[in-house]
N, C-alpha and C positions, 0 to 999 in steps of 0.2 A: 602462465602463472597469474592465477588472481592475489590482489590485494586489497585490503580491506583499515578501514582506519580505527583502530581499535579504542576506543574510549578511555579503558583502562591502563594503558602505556601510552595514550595520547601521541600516537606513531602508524603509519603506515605497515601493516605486519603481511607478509606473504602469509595465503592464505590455506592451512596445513588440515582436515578435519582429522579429528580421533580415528576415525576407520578409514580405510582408501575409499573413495569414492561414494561415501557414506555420511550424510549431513544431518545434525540435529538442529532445529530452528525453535526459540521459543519465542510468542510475541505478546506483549499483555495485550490483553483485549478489551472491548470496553466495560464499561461497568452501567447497567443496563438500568439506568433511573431516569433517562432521557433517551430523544432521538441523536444519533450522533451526528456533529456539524463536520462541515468541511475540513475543520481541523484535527479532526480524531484521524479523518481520512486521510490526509499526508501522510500519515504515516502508517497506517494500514496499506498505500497504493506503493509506499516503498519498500514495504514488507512483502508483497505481490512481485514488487519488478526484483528483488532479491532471489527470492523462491523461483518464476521463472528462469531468471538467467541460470542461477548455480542448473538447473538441470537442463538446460539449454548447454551447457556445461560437461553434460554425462554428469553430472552430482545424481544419485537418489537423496531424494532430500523427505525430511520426515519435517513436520511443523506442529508446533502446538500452541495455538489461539486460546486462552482461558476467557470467558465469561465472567466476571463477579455480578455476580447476582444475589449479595449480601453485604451491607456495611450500610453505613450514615444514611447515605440518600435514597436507597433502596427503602430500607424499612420505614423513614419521614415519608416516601412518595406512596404505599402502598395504606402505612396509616391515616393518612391524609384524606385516601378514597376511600377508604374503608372495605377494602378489597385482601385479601389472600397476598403471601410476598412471591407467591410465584405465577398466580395470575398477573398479578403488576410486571413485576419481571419479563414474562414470557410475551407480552403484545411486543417491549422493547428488543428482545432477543428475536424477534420475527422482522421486526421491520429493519433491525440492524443485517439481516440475511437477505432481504430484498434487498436493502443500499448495495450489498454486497456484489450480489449478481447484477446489478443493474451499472457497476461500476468493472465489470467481468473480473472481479477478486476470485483468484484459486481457491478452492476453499482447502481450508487446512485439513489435514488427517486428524487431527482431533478438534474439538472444539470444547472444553471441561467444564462446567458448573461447577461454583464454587460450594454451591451447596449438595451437590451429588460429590465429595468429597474433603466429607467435616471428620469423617476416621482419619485419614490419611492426613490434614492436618493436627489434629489431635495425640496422631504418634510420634508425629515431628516435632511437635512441643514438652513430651513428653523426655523425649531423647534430649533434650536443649536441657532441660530440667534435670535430669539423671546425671547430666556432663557437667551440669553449676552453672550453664550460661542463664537460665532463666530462674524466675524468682517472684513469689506470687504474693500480691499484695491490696489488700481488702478487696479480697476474690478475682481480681483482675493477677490475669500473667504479662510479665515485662522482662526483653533480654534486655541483660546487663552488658550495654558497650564495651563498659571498662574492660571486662574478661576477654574482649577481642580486638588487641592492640593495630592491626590493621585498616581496624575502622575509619572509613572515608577516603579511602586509596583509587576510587573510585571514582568520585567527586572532588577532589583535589585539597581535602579540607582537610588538617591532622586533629587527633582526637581532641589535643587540650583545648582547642577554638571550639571543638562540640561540648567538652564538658563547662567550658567557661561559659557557654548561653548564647556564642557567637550568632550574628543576624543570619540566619538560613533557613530556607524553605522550608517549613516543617509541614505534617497533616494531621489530621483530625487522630491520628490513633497513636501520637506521641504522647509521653508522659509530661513533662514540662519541656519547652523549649525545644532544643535539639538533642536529650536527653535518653532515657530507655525509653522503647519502644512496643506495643502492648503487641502479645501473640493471641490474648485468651482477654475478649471481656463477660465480665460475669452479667448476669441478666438482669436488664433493667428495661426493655420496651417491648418486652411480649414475643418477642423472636429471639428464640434459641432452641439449644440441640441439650438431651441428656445426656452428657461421655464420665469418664474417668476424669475428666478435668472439673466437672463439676457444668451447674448449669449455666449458660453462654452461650456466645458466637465469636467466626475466630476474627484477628484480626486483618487488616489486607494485605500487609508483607506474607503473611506466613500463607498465605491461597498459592501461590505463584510458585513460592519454593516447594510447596506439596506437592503440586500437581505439574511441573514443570519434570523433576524427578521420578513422578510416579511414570511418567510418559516417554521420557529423554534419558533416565538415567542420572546419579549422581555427578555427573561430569558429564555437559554434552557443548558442543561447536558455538553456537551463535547465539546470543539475547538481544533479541532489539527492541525500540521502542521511542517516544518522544524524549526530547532534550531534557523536555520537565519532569521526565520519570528517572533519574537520576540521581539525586536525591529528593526524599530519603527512598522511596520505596526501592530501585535496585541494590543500595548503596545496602541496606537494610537485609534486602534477598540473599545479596554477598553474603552476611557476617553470620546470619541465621542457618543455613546451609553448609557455611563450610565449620562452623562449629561444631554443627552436627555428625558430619561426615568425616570432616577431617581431610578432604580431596577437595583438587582445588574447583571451585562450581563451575564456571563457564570459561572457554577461551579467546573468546570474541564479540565486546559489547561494541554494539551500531548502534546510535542514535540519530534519529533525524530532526531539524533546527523545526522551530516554530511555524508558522504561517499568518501571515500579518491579513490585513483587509483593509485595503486604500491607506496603506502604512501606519495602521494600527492596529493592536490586539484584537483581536475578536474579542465582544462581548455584547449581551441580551441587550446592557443597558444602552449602547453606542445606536441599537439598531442596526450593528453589522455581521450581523451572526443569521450563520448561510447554513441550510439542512441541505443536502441532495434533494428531497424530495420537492422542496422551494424553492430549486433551480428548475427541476422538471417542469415545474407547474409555470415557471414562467417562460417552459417554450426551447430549454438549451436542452441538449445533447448529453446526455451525463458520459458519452465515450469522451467527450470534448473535456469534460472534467477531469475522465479520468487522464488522459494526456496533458491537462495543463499541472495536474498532481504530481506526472510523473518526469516536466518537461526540464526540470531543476532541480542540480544539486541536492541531494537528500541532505546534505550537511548543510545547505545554504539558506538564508531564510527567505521565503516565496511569497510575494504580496500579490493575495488573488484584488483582481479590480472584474467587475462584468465587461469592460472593457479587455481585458487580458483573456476572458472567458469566449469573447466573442472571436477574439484572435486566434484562439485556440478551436473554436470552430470550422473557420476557414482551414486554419492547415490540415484538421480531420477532412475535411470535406477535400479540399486539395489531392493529400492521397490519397485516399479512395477513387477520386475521379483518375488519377495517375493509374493505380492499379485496374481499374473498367477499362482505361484507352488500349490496355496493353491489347483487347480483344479484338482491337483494328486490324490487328497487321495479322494481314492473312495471304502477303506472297508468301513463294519460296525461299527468299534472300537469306543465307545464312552468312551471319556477321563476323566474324571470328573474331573478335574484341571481345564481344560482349561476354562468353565463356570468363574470359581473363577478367574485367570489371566487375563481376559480378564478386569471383577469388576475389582480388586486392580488397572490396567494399567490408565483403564477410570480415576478412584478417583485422583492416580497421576500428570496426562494428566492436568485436570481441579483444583489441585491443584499447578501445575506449572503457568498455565496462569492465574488462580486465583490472580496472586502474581505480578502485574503489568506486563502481557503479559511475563511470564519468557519461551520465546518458545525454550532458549536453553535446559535447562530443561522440557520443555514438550515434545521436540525431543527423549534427553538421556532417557527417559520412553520409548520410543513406539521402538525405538532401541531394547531396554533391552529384549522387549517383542518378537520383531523380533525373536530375535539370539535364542532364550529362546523355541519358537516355531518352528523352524529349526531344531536345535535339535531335539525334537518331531517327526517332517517328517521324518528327515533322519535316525529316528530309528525305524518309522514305529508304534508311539504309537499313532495316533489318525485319526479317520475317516474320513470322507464326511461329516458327521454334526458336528463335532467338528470344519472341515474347513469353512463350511457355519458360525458358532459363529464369526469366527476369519475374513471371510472376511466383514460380517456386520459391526463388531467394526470398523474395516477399512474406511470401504466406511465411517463409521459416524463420525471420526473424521478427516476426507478427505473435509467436509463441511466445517471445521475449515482450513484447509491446502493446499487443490485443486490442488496435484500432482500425483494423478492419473491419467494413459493412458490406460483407457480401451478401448479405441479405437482401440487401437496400438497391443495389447495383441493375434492378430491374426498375421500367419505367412504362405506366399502361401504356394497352394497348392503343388505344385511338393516338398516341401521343406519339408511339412509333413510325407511325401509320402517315403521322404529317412528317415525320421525320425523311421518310420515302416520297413521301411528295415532292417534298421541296428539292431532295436530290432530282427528282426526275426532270422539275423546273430547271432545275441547276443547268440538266446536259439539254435539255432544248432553249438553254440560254433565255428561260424566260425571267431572268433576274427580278423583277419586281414582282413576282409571286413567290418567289424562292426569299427575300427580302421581309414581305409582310407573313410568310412562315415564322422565317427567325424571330420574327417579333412577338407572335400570339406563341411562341415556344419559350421565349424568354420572360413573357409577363408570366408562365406557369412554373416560373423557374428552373427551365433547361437551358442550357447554353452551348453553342453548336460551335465548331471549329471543324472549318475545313482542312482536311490534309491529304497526303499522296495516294492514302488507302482509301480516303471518300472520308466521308463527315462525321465524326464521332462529339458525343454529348457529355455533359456534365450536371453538374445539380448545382444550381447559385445560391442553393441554402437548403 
């Protein structure tokens, strides 16, 4: 039984989809007027370890990622160059699919431009309007909260604190305050679409709920997103959707907490504001990244430090080196544990993340099971198919975790070459040639350990 901590009942809920075995995932995506920093990516890396597990699960799981690539900053960033809003847009929409893959992100089944579906919001607004929730005003469209007394059930706030002006997060496409909220602005910077609404661009709640339904259906399983998307814009996506519909929108909001940097917010002006691509370039591992994304509570908030980053390379580098040792063991020895450790680890594993994604704890298992298995090697109690057991369990909860480099797990040739040497030194006991090997192996960052099966390697960085 999975469960999940649902935002909107502020409770632990077993986790049921609308169809059996059938998952609808919706996630906002970025809005593409910049490069995205490490902090968009907490939560896009826990929107990944989601999507894997559920079908690590048996889920079939559908996702849909939206792109805004229209509002405020868009059109300021492309006016500013004096560029086209979809040339501007699309350099950010390409480089955010390199972070992507470069962080091995699933990629979604869909991925939607907001401007490859301005009908589809246009009819949604229209329907709000026909129902009385919206209402149009010196050319701009605004729903009306009032008409939807569930408003903020979401965010914890009851309407009269919204309608009183109460201090809350508001955004650029609210009408005063914490007030109605615009679906439709009329034209004023040279970017808009000609509809039935008149001429415009929509606003940014009403993207989400178009294209989330066009994709998911009016009713589907999961919406996640950062803590700060909560209100207004989910809060908003609620009252806008199920107005329309009449059905209730989603059954399961996930939000994941902040990410601080040296226990502060990220920001330009701090000088603490980290791109993926400005980690690369200073030399780190972005698999390292994506594991320090993934290595904390989604609910918890995660203060990246380069130091925490570096730590988080080591333990990549760690397991991988665990998973290459497995290649030693090449007796016969068949272990009869190791079958059963391998069961108990899985049961564990899957009932950690069972538990609303608890991956610190599905971590502290496969650890346990490491050091536990090490042992083993280095005493020389299990074979070549005891190894094979243990690197399948690997690989397969790797589909959940995706920090494997078996790519990497090869080391040139001349490099091997001394590696054999030094062995040969080793059994004609010439230990001080076998000694200044280790050494010219070690300033190249290999690192040798002898064990029962003969000498196996590692990488020190």
């Amino acid at each position: 039984m999975i469960i999940f901590y649902n935002t909107l009942t502020r409770t632990k809920e077993e986790f049921k989809p609308l169809k059996d075995n059938l998952v609808g995932i919706y996630t906002c995506g970025p809005t593409v007027y910049d490069l995205a920093h490490i902090g968009n990516f907490r939560a896009y890396v826990f929107e990944d370890l989601l999507h894997r597990y559920l079908e690590y699960r048996g889920y079939k799981v559908t996702r849909v990622m939206n792109i805004t690539d229209v509002d405020d900053k868009t059109i300021a960033g492309c006016q500013k160059e004096g560029v086209d809003l979809q040339q501007y847009t699309n350099r950010y929409i390409d480089a955010f699919k390199a972070d992507m893959e470069a962080l091995r992100l699933k990629k979604p089944d869909y991925m939607p431009r907001a401007t490859e579906h301005i009908q589809e919001m246009v009819s949604l607004i229209k329907t709000l309007i026909d129902k009385g929730y919206a209402y149009e005003k010196d050319g701009d469209i605004y729903f009306s909260i009032s008409k939807f007394p569930s408003y903020g059930r979401l965010a914890g706030i009851n309407l009269e604190q919204v309608r009183s002006g109460a201090r809350v997060n508001v955004d650029e496409y609210t009408k005063e305050d914490a007030k109605d909220f615009a679906l439709w602005k009329k034209e004023s910077t040279g970017v808009y679409w000609d509809t039935d609404l008149g001429r415009g661009r929509p606003g940014w709640h009403i993207e989400c709920s178009a294209m989330s339904m066009k994709y998911l259906g009016e009713s589907f399983d999961i919406h996640t997103g950062g803590e700060d998307n909560i209100f207004p814009h989910h809060e908003n996506e609620i009252a806008q959707s199920e107005a329309a519909t009449g059905r209730k929108f989603v059954n399961y909001w996930l939000h994941c907490s902040h990410l601080l940097v040296n226990n502060e917010k990220m920001s330009k002006s701090k000088g603490n504001f980290y791109t993926l691509r400005a980690l690369i370039e200073k030399g780190y591992n972005p698999v390292a990244v994506r594991y320090l994304l993934i290595s904390s509570h989604y609910r918890d908030p995660l203060n990246f430090t380069e130091a925490s980053l570096k730590q988080a390379e080591n333990t990549v580098r760690n397991y991988n080196a665990f998973y290459q040792s497995l290649d030693f063991c090449t007796t016969e020895i068949d272990n009869k544990t190791i079958k059963e450790s391998i069961q108990s680890t899985r049961e564990e594993f899957r009932k950690a993340l069972d538990d609303d994604l608890n991956i610190s704890g599905a971590m502290g298992v496969i650890f346990r099971f490491i050091k536990n298995i090490n042992i083993l090697i280095s005493s020389g109690s299990m074979g070549k198919n005891n190894a094979c057991q243990v690197k399948e369990f690997i690989e397969e909860i790797d589909s959940v975790l995706v920090v494997l480099e078996k790519e990497s797990q090869q080391i040139p040739q001349h490099l091997a070459c001394l590696i054999q040497a030094r062995e040969k030194a080793r059994n004609n006991k010439d230990f001080k040639t076998a000694d200044n090997i280790r050494e010219i192996l070690c300033k190249k960052g290999i690192l040798l350990e002898d064990t029962p099966y003969g000498t196996r390697w590692k990488f020190s960085r």
